[in-house]
N, C-alpha and C positions, 0 to 999 in steps of 0.2 A: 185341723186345716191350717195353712200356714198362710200368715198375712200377705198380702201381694207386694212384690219389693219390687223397686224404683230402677229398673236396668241403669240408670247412670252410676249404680254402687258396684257393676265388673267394669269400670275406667280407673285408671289412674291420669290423670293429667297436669302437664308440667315438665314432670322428668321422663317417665317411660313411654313404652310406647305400646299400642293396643293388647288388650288380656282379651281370649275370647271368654264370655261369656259360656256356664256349662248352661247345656241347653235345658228347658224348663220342664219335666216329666210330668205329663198330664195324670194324675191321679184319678181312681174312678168317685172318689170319696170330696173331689175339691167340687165346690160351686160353678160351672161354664159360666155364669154369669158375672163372676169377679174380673173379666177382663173388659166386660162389654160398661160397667161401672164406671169404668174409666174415663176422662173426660176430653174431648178434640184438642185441646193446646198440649196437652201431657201426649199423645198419639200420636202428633205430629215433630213435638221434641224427642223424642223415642225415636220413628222413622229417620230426623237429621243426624242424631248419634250415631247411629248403625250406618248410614251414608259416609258419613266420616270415619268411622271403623274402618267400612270397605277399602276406603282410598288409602288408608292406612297402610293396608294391610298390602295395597298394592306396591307402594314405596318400599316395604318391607322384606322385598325379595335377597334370596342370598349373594352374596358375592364368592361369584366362581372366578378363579384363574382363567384368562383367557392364553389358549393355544395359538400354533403358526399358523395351524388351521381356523383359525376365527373369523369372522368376517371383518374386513379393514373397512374403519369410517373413511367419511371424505378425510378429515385430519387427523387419522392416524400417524401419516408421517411424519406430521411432525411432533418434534421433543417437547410436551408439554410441560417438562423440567428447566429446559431450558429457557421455551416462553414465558414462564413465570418467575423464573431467575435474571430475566432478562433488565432487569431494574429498573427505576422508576426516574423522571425527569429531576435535575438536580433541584428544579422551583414546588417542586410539592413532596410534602411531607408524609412518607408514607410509615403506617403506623402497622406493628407487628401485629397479626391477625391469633387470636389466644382461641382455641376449641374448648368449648367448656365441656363436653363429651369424650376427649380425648385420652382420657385414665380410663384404666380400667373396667372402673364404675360405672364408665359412662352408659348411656342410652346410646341404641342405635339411630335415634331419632332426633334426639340432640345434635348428636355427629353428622346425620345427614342434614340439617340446619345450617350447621357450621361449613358445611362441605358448600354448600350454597350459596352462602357468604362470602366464602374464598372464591368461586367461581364467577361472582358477580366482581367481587376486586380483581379478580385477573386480566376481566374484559378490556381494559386502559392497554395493561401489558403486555396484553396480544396484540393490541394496535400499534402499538409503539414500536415489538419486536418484528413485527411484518412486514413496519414499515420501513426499518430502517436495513431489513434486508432487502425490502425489495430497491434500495438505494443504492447499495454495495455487491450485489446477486443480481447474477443474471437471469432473466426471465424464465421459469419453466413452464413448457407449455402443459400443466397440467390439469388439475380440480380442483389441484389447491389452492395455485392460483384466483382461481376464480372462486370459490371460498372466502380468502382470503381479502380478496378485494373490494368485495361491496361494503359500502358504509352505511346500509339502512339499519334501523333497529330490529327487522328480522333476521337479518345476519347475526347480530352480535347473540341475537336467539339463538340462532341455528349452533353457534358457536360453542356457548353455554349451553343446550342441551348434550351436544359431541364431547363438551369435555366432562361432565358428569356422566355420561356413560360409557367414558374411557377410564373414568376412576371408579366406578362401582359396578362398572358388568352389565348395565343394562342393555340388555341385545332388544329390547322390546318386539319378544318372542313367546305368544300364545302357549306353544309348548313347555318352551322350560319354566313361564309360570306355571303352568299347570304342573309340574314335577316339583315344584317350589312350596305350593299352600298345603298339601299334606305333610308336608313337613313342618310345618311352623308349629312351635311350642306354644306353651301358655306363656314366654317371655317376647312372643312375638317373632323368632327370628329363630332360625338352624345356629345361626354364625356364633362361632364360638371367640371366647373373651380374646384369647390371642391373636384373633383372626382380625377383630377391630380394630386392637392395640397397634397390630403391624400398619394397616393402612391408615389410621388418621398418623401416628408417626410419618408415615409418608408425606401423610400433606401436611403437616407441619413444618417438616424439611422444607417442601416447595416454597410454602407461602413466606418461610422465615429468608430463604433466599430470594425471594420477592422483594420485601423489605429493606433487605440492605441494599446500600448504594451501589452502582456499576460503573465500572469507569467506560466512558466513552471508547465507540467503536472506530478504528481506528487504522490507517492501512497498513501492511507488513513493515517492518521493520528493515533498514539495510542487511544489517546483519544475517539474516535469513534469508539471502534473495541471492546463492551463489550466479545463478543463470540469467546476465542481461536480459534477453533477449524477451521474455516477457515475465519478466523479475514484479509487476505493481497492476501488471495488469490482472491479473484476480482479482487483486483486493481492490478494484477499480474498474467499472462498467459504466456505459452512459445509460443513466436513468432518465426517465419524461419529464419534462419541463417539471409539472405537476407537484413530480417528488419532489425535483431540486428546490420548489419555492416553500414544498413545507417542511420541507428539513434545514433549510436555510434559515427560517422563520422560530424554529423551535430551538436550532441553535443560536440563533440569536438572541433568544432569551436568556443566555446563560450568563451567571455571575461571574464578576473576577474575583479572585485571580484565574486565568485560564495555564492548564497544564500545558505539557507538551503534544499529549496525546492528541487533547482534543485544542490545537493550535493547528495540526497536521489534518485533522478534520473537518476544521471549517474552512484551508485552504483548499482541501481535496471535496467540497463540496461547492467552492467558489467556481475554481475550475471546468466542475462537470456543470454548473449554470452557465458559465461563458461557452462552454462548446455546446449544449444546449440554444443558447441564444437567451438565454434569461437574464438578464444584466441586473434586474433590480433582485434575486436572489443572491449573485453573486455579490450586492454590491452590502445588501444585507450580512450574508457572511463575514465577510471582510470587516463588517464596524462592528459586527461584535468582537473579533479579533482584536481590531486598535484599542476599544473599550477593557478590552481585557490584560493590556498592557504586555503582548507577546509579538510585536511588530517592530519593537525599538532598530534602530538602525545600527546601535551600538551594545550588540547583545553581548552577558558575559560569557557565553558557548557558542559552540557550531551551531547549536539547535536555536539558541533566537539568533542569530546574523541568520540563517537561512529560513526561517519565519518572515521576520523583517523583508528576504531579499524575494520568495516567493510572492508575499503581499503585495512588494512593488511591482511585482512583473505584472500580476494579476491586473492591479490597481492599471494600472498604464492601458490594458487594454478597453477599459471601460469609462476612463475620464475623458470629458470633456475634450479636453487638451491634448490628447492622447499626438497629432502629429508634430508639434512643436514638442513636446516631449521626445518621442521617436530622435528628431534630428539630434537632441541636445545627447542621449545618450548613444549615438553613434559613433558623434564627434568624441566620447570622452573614451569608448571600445575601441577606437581606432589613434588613439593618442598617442603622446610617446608617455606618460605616465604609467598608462595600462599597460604598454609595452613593457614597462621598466616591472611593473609588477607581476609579469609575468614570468620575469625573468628568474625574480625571486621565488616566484611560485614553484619554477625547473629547479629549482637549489634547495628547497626546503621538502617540501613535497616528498616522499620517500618511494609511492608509485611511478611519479614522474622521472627522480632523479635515479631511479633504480631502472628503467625502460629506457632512457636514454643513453646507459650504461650500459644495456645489452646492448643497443644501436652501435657504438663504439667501438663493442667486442669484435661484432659482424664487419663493421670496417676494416679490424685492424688484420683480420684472420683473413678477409679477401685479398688483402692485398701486401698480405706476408710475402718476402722476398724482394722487393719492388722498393729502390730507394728514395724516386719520388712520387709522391702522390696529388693526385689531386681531385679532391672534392669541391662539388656540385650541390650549395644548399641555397633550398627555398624559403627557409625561415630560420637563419640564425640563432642557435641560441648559446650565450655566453655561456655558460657552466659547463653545456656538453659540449663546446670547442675546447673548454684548456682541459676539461678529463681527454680528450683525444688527443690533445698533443700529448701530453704525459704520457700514455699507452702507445703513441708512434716513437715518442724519444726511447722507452723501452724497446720496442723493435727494431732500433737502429733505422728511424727512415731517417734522411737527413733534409730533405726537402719537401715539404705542406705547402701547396696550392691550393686556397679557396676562393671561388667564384661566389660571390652571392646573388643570387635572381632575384629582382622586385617588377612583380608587374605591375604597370603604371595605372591598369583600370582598375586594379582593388582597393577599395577603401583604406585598404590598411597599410598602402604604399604610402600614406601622405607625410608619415615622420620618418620612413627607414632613412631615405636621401640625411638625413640630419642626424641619426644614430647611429647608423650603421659606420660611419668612419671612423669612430670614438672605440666602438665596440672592438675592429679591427686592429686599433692603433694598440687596445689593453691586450689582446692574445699574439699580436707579435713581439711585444716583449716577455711576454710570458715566454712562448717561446724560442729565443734568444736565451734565453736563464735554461732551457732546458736542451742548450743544443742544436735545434731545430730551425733550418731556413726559412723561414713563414713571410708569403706574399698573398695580399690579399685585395679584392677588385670587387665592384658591384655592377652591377650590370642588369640594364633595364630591356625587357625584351618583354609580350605578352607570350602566351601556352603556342600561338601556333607561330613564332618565329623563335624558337625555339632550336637549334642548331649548335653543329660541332664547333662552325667558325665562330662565331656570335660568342659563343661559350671561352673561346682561346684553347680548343684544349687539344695537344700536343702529342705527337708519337712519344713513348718509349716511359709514359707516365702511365702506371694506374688507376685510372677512373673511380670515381665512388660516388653516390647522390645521393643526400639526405634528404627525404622527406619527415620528416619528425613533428608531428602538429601543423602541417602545413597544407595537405590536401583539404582539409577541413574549413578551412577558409575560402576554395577555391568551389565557385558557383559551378554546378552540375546541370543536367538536363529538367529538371525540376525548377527550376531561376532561368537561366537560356537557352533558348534553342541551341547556341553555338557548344554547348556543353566544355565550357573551359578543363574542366575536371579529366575525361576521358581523352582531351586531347593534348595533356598535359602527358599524360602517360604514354600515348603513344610517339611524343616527342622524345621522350625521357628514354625508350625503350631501343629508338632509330640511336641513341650514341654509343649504343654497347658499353655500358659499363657494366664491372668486375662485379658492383655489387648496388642496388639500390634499396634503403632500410627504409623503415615505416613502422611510424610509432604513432598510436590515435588513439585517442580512449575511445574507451568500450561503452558508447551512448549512440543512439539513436537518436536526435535532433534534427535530421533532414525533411524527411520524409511522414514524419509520425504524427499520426490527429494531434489537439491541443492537450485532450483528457491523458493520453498513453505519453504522449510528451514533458505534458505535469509530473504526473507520478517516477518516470523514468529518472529523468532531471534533480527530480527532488530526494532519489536514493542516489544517483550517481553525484552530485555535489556538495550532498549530506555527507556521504562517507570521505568525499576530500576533504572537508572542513574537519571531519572529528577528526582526519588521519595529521591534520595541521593540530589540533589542539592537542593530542597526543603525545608527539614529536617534538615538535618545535619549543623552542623558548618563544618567548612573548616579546614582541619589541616592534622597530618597525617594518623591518624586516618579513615577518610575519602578518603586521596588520595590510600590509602591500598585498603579499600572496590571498590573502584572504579576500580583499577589496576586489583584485584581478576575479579571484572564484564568484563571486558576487553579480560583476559583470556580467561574466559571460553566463552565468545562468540567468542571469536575466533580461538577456539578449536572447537565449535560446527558447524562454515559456513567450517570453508578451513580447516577441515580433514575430511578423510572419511577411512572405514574398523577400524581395530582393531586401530589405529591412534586418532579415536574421541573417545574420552574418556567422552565424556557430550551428554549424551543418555536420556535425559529427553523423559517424556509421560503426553501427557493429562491426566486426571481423570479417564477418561472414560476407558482406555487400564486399567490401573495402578487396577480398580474395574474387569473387567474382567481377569486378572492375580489373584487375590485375590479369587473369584468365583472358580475357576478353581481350584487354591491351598487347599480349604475346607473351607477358612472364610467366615465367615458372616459378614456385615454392623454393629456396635455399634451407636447409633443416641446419637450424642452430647447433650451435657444438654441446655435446654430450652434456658438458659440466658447466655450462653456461649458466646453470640458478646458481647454483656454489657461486664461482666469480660474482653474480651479482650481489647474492647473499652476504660476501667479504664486506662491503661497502656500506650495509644496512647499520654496521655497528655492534657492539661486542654486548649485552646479550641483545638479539635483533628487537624491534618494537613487536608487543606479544601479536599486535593486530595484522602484520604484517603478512600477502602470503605472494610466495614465489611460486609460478608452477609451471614448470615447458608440458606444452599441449600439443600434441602431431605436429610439431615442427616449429611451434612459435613459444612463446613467453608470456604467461597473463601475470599480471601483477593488481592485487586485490588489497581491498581492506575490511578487514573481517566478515569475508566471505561475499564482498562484493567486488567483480571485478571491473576496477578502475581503468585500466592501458593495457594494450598489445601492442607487444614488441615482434617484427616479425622482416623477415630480408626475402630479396625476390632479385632475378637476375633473366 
């Protein structure tokens, strides 16, 4: 008869995981009474092992491939590689998670341990990564959402049980366990060595990209955003107060030095709290910015001056002081300094100076044959008056008449009277050097006295009207009812000229919320700024145009009503104003990029792109388009 043995000697415990027990063959020869011997605390440690056995053994199911046909959890859709890759805040230290199960050798019970473990460190990740799409992603109205969004501790349950049964197969399905326990060996488990191997490698991978750092999330880049017209609106949605304050908050927290990246993210997080209405998020943002020494006024790139020059705009709309502020930086937009810098800006600038360049071509091709001429401009600009005269002495015209308009109610009349006869006095000598009869007059009228006589303008001459950066200044129906803007054009349209051009950048500034105005503003004066530091030599020359860019973008985000004065429109608006007013389209001539191209310089700056588009001319910089050059008759 064999002694009665202790069921705790078929366990192994520690490393493996449940051995069944072979079952015990009742002999006719053994004693029935060797088990009744036995004593209640030993009966009842017996009953808890086999308990825990079972449960074991329940854990211990195989891992099957899941098909297309599988059943989708609530969060399957999402990338649980990438939520866990999603990285960790820069103030905590996260530490690489090591499987001790994860060789070969390992136990499958070990590994589901370890599996556990990671699951429990992921929970942060998920929150982090949900959250900060649901900052930059627009809402979907799904399950996941709502998944996703509760902050109790049963969620992060719910979460954690979904994602271990996304990584080990559990359908917690009656049936395929039951197809499952006769299969189990005396090693506990069908799943073979490579089968293990492949998946905790998997989670190795995940957890190790866990671990390392990520760089802040951040919105498109210029470069990538050929198409104005909702070029940052992706990468930019208004999120709920809610978000704004605890993203604001968590950015706040971050160390300096602050990159670029995340420089562009806590103003584009400032942003979506001021149109929000959250001011103490915003205001939050922004001092971690300053703390982080990425606001200087005097950056050594495009990317801090336009740090610095977003902050202040920001900044302006949430201080204190905010309308004594307003006036002071009116009066300096509207100066003759800013003026002069703008000037520099048209001469340096290679989108600008290349767009006013077509405008000139357009001029000079309308009114080929014709020995005098006379132009009609509403905003002066010296570089592209003596490139015109140059290309009229070419033509053989012998007589340039220019009219300059200032209306008396725009802000920005208040220096012309004082610059404007300086400016005239330098391009009629120029042209005297080139040949060229050059008389020149300024003349103050508003948009509706606007007329031929008023204007001086005379039979047997050529007509031409520049608008070159100048509509954009003038208040539309959005600012007054009298709509200056539309009836400027209908002015302009009653004198029958040969040709009238129009050059604006490619920005939306009029019309546009704060948040799409932010992000627009800040590719479209980003990419002037790099296209300056690119091109240009450094001097002061330069630091002018740059200070001018500075301005007006910061006149264009932190003012609003009759205050912003930089009302720029895409093409598209600017053609339908045009339609409206009685013009027609004039289709640039064939080779008009070439010609412009000539002038970019011998070999062109690489960022530079020229492109005639159904009839106009865009002129970009690395794939963002800055001006359109475009003529209409």
């Amino acid at each position: 008869m064999e002694p009665w043995r202790d069921p705790r000697q078929a366990y192994l415990y520690g490393l493996g995981s449940p051995m069944h027990m072979p079952p015990q063959q009742h002999r006719p020869d053994q004693p029935v009474g060797g088990v009744l011997k036995r004593s209640l605390g030993e009966i009842e440690r017996w009953q808890h092992q086999r308990q825990v056995a079972l449960q074991q053994d329940l854990y211990m199911r195989a891992v099957r491939q899941r098909t297309a046909a599988a059943h989708v959890s609530p969060i399957s859709s999402v990338d649980i590689a990438a939520v866990l890759g999603g990285g960790a805040p820069s103030h905590q230290q996260q530490q690489p998670l090591i499987f001790s199960g994860s060789g070969l050798g390992g136990s499958p019970s070990s590994a589901l341990s370890s599996l556990t473990t990671a699951s429990r460190a992921a929970i942060p990740l998920i929150q982090q990564h949900v959250h900060r799409q649901a900052q930059f992603a627009p809402p979907q109205p799904s399950v996941q959402a709502h998944a996703f969004g509760a902050t109790s501790g049963g969620s992060e349950l719910s979460i954690l049980q979904e994602l271990e049964k996304q990584l080990l197969g559990d359908d917690d399905d009656d049936e395929q366990a039951a197809e499952a326990e006769p299969a189990m060996s005396g090693t506990g488990s069908t799943l073979t060595s490579s089968e293990w191997e492949d998946t905790i490698q998997r989670l190795n991978s995940i957890t190790a990209a866990a671990a390392a750092p990520c760089p802040p999330t951040s919105f498109p880049a210029a470069a990538t955003t050929p198409n104005n017209n909702n070029n940052y609106n992706a990468g930019m949605t208004r999120s709920p107060s809610n978000s704004s304050t605890s993203t604001a908050s968590s950015s706040a927290s971050c160390s300096p030095p602050i990159s670029a990246i995340t420089s562009r993210q806590l103003l584009s997080e400032a942003a979506l709290a001021i149109a929000d209405g959250n001011l103490e998020a915003a205001a939050a943002s922004l001092a971690a910015l300053k703390r982080g020494g990425a606001v200087s006024p005097r950056g050594d790139n495009a990317e801090h001056l336009l740090a610095a020059t977003m902050a202040g705009a920001l900044s302006s709309r949430i201080a204190p002081s905010a309308p004594a502020s307003a006036q002071r930086d009116l009066a300096d937009l509207c100066g003759a300094e800013h003026r002069t810098g703008c000037q520099f800006l048209h001469d340096v600038s290679p989108c600008f100076r290349l767009a006013l360049d077509a405008a000139n071509i357009c001029i000079t091709d309308a009114v080929a044959g014709h020995r005098a001429v006379h132009l009609v401009d509403f905003d002066v600009s010296g570089p592209q008056h003596a490139a015109l005269i140059q290309r009229l002495a070419d033509r053989r015209v012998s007589s340039l008449r220019v009219t300059a308009v200032i209306d008396p109610t725009s802000p920005f009349a208040q220096c012309l009277p004082a610059t404007l006869p300086a400016v005239g006095e330098r391009l009629r000598k120029l042209a005297e050097r080139a040949g060229v009869e050059y008389r020149f007059r300024v003349v103050s009228c508003r948009a509706a006295e606007i007329e031929a006589s008023r204007l001086g303008c005379e039979p047997g001459e050529a007509l031409a009207v520049n608008l070159a950066f100048a509509l954009s200044h003038v208040p539309d129906e959005s600012v007054s009812p009298a709509n200056p803007r539309d009836e400027l054009l209908r002015r302009v349209r009653a004198l029958g000229p040969r040709v009238v051009t129009l050059v604006e950048q490619e920005l939306n500034s009029n019309t546009a919320p704060l948040a799409t105005r932010f992000t627009d503003a800040s590719a479209h004066y980003g990419a002037i700024l790099d296209s300056l530091d690119a091109t240009a030599t450094a001097g002061p020359d330069r630091a002018r145009a740059e200070e001018a860019v500075a301005k007006m973008a910061a006149n264009a985000v932190g003012r609003d009503g009759a205050d912003r004065l930089e009302r720029c429109e895409v093409f598209g608006k600017w053609r339908a104003r045009f339609g409206m007013a009685g013009f027609r389209p004039v289709a640039l001539a064939p080779g008009i990029a070439d010609q412009v191209m000539a002038r970019a310089g011998t070999p062109p700056p690489p960022g530079l792109v020229v492109k005639p588009d159904n009839g106009v001319l865009r002129l970009g910089w690395m794939g963002r388009v800055v001006a359109v050059a475009s003529a209409w008759r």
